[in-house]
DRENFIMI-239875 format. One line per field, with one value per residue (C-alpha): residue number from 0; x, z, y; residue in three letters. Coordinates in steps of 0.2 Angstrom, whole numbers. Layout:
num = [NUM; ...] $
X = [X; ...] $
Z = [Z; ...] $
Y = [Y; ...] $
residuo = [ALA; ...] $
***
This chain:
num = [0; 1; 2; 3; 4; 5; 6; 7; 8; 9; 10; 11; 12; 13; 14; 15; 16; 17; 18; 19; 20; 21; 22; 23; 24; 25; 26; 27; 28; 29; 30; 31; 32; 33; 34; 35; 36; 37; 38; 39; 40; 41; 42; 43; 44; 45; 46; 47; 48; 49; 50; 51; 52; 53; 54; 55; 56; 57; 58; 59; 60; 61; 62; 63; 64; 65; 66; 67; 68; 69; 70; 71; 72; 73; 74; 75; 76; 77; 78; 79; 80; 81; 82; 83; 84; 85; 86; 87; 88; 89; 90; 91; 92; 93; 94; 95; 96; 97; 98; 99; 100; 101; 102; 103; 104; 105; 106; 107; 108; 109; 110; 111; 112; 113; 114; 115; 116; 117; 118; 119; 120; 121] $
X = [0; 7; 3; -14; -24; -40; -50; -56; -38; -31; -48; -42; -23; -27; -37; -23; -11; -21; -23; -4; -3; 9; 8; 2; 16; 24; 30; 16; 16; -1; -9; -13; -2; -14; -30; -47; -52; -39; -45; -57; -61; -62; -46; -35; -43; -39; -21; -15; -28; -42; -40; -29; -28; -21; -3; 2; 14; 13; 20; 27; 18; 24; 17; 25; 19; 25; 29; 16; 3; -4; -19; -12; -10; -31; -35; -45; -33; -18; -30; -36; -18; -12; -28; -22; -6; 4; 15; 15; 28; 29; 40; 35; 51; 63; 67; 64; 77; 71; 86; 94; 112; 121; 111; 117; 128; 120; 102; 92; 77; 61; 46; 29; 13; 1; -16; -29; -43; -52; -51; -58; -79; -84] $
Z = [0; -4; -12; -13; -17; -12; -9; -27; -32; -15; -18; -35; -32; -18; -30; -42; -31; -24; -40; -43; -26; -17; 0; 13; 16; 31; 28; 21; 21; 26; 10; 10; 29; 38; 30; 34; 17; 8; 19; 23; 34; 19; 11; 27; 28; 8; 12; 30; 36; 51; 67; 77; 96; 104; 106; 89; 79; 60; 51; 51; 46; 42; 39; 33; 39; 43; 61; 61; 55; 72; 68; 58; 55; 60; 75; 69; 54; 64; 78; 62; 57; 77; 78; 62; 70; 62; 73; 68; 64; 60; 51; 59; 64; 56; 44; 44; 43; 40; 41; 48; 54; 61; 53; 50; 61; 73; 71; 86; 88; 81; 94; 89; 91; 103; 100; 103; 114; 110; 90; 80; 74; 57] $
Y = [0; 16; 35; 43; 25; 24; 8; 3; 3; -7; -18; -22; -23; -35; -45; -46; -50; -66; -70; -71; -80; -69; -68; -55; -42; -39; -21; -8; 10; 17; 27; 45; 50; 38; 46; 37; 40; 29; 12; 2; -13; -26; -17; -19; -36; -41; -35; -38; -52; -50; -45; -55; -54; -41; -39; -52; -45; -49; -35; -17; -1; 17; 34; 49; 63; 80; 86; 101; 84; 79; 73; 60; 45; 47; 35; 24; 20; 16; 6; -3; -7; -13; -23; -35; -37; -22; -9; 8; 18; 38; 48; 66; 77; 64; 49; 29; 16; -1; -12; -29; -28; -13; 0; 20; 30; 40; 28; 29; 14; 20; 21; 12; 23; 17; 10; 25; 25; 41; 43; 57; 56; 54] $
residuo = [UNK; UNK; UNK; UNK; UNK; UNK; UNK; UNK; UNK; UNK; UNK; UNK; UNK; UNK; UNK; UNK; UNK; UNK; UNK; UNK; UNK; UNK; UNK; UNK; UNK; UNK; UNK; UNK; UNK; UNK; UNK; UNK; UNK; UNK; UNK; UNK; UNK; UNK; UNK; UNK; UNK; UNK; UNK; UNK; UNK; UNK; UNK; UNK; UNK; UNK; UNK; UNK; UNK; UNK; UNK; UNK; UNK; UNK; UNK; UNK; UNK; UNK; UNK; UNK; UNK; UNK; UNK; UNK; UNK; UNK; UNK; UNK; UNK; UNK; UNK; UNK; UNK; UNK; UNK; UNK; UNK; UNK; UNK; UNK; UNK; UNK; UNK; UNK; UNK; UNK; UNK; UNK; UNK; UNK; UNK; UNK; UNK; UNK; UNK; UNK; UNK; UNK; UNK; UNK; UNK; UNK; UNK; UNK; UNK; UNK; UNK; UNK; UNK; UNK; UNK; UNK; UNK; UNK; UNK; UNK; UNK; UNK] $
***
């Protein structure tokens, strides 16, 4: 999942991909900054799998955002994401690195967001 897609293109890319057989990825980048327009239950359910039970790890999410963004990624699209097993990761005041081994000079760990209890209305 990446860019500005919305859920007839991640409905249809989904398909396609099951269609090819390959299997569910393990590292995503939410659409749109985390936007609640850009997924839906079924999509996030076509590409990452139901809901599992809390505190299962399957995956890796990140978002880019801005650091004067925050509202985003919205609430009920990263609580969406954590409940199907996927930790959520921000960009906000500086850059990911997704690596195995020793990593980049000067790296420091990256800090998952927490599942939110009070999310924003429709």
């Amino acid at each position: 999942m990446t860019a500005d897609v919305g859920p007839v293109g991640l409905s249809e890319a989904a398909a396609y991909a099951a269609a090819l057989g390959l299997p569910q990825p393990s590292f995503v980048q939410m659409p749109h900054h985390g936007s609640r327009h850009n997924v839906t239950p079924s999509v996030l359910d076509a590409w990452l799998g139901p809901r599992v039970p809390k505190g299962t790890v399957v995956g890796t999410a990140f978002c880019s955002i801005g650091a004067n963004k925050p509202d985003y990624p919205r609430g009920q699209v990263k609580n969406a994401f954590i409940r199907r097993g996927f930790k959520v990761f921000s960009t906000r005041t500086r850059w990911l690195s997704h690596y195995h081994g020793q990593g980049h000079d000067g790296a420091v760990p990256a800090v998952a967001e927490d599942f939110s209890s009070k999310v924003e209305g429709l």
